[in-house]
N, C-alpha and C positions, 0 to 999 in steps of 0.2 A: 504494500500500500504506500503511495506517495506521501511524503512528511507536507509537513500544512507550510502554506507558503508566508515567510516569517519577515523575508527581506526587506520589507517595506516598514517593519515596527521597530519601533524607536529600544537601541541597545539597554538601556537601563530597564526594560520590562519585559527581558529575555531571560530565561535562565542558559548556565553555560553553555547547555549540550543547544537551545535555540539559538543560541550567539552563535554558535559551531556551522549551526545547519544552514544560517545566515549568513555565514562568509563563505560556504560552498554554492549557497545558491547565489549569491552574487557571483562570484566567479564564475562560474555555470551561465550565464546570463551574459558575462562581457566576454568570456569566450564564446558562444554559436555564434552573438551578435558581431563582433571584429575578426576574432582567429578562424572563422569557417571562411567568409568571405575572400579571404584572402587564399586560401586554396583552389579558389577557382580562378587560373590564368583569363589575364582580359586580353592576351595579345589576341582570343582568337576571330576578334572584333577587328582585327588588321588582316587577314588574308579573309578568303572566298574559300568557303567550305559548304560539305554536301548539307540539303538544309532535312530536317527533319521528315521521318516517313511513316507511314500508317503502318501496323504490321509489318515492320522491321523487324526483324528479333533482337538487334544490336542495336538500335537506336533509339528504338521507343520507350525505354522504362527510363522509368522517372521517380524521385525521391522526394515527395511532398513534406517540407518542411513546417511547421505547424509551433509558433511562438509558443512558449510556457510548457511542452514537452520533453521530454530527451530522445536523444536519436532514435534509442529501441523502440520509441511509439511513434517515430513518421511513419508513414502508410507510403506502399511503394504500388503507382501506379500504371498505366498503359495509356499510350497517345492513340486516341480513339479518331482524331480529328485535326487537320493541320488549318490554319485561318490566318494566310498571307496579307501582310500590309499592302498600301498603296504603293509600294516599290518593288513587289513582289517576291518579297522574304518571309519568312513566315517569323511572324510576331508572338502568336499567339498560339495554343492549343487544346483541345479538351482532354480532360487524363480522367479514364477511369478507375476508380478504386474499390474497395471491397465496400466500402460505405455509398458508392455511387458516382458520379459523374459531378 
């Protein structure tokens, strides 16, 4: 079971082990927010690569990140739909999951 979410209450109304759980879940917090980010190379916004495909085996699954979770609970989905910009790249897509579309 998930520990209660503590990081927002003021240290002096914490007991130690909620001080404890409070400086993990901040940490938890400004790493998915800055240290994930940063694993995903942005160079590949400078060449021309293959753009996403329906029923790809290799290309379509997707990792639905979901704020205030930890990794073991994003839900890993399938690109059901590709939905090209006005430049003809694909912007957008629909990813299904076990919870739905």
């Amino acid at each position: 079971m998930p520990d209660q979410d503590v990081s927002n209450v003021k240290p002096q109304l914490l007991t130690a082990w909620q001080q404890i759980q409070a400086q993990v879940q901040q940490f938890w917090k400004a790493w998915s927010r800055e240290y994930l980010l940063t694993l995903q190379q942005r160079n590949k916004w400078r060449s021309v690569k293959a753009e996403m495909k329906v029923d790809d085996l290799v290309d379509d699954l997707v990792l639905v990140k979901e704020d205030g979770l930890p990794p073991t609970a994003w839900s890993v989905g399938r690109i059901t739909e590709v939905h090209p910009g006005p430049d003809g790249h694909v912007r957008a897509v629909t990813v299904r999951t076990a919870e739905g579309t």
